[in-house]
C-alpha angles and dihedrals in degrees: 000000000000141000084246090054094045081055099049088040082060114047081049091060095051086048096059093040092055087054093055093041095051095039081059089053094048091047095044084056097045092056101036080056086058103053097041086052086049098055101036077057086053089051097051097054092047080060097042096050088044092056088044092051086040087056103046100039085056091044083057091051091054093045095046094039104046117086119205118189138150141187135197143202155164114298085189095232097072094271112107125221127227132195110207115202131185112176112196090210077172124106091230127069124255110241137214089353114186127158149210129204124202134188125199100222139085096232126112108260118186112197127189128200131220143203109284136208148205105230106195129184095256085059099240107134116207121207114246140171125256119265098225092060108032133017113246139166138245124214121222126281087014134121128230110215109191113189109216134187101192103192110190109200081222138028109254138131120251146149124254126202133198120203106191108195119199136162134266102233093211096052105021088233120139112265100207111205119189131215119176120191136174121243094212123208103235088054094058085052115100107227128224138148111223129187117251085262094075113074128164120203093269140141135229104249111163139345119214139177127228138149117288091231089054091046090055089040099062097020089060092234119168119253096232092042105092122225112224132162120289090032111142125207111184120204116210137190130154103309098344126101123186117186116201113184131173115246110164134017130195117245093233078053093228096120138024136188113241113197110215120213120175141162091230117053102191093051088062097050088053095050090039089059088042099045089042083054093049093043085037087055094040096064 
């Protein structure tokens, strides 16, 4: 061979070898691109798992940590009063609150809404919007009062139900709390003792014992004012009249019979059921 052939043989060689060089790098890079990909991806769902965990374990502490409660009474007129409160037992704010509040009837319900206030533990209230007409936010370890007239067209018994909506703090996304409550009957009557003179066109429908503290509990009458046989409370609503008169009292005057007249019988059984569950929850 000669020295021509050796030189071609050569270049040849280093070509080759170039190629192979260069091929390792591509595929070193190649590799060394996978696994950094792989682990950036890795990464990522670490990250990811951490948020969701993040967001779900803040979203925990609201739902543990936020008291909803109500109570209701007797307006006088036949509306009924509610008092709304969310207490943020968190250490974090609530943030961007707003509400909704639902009944399960078909009948026409007018609400009004009040001023409300934070209530906090060093007893300085602070003025806030309602809820149910601007969004708002409540500080931690405070309390939101909502002051509430709830007016029914026509005197029936339904559920209510608040949905109070905030925000996570971590996503942004909307957290959603519950709070059902009763609108009971008695409490949409208007209340009101009458003398025997006064006798609306009614009819004897039932006669019923119960304690005297629950009869002046649920009938609104004043503690100094004493309950004896032949007292009258008359229940009113648009077009319905209830009379509920004392007819008997114990001896030991713990309970008392109360005789119930209406012009609307099937009114009275439903507020007699209602009125013999509440007696029955409050022993």
């Amino acid at each position: 061979m000669s020295s021509n052939d050796n030189n071609v043989n050569e270049k040849s060689n280093d070509g080759d070898n170039i190629i192979e060089a260069i091929g390792s790098t591509v595929l070193g890079v190649q590799d060394s691109f996978g696994s950094v990909y792989n682990s950036l991806e890795k990464s990522l769902q670490q990250n990811l798992q951490m948020s969701q965990s993040m967001i779900h374990m803040i979203e925990e502490v609201y739902k543990a940590n936020i008291k909803i409660g109500s109570s209701l009474k007797p307006a006088g007129n036949g509306n009924i009063y509610m008092s709304l409160m969310i207490s943020n037992r968190t250490k974090l704010p609530i943030t961007s609150m707003s509400g909704v509040l639902k009944f399960d009837t078909e009948e026409e319900v007018n609400i009004t809404y009040f001023d409300a206030l934070q209530k906090s533990e060093d007893s300085l209230n602070q003025q806030l919007p309602s809820i149910f007409e601007s969004s708002c936010n409540l500080m931690p370890q405070t309390q939101y009062i909502q002051e509430i007239e709830i007016k029914l067209k026509r005197v029936v018994q339904c559920n209510g139900l608040f949905v109070l909506h905030f925000q996570n703090p971590v996503d942004g996304k909307q957290i959603e709390l519950k709070h059902s409550f009763g609108l009971y009957l008695i409490d949409q009557f208007k209340k009101e003792i009458i003398n025997d003179c006064d006798n609306p066109s009614v009819e004897v429908i039932d006669q019923l014992c119960y304690p005297v503290a629950f009869i002046r509990e649920m009938m609104q009458i004043h503690p100094v004012k004493g309950i004896e046989v032949g007292m009258r409370i008359q229940l009113t609503s648009s077009k319905v009249h209830i009379i509920c008169k004392i007819i008997n009292i114990a001896d030991d005057y713990n309970t008392a019979e109360v005789e119930f007249s209406s012009n609307t019988r099937e009114l009275v059984a439903k507020l007699i059921m209602e009125l013999n569950m509440l007696c029955s929850s409050s022993l």
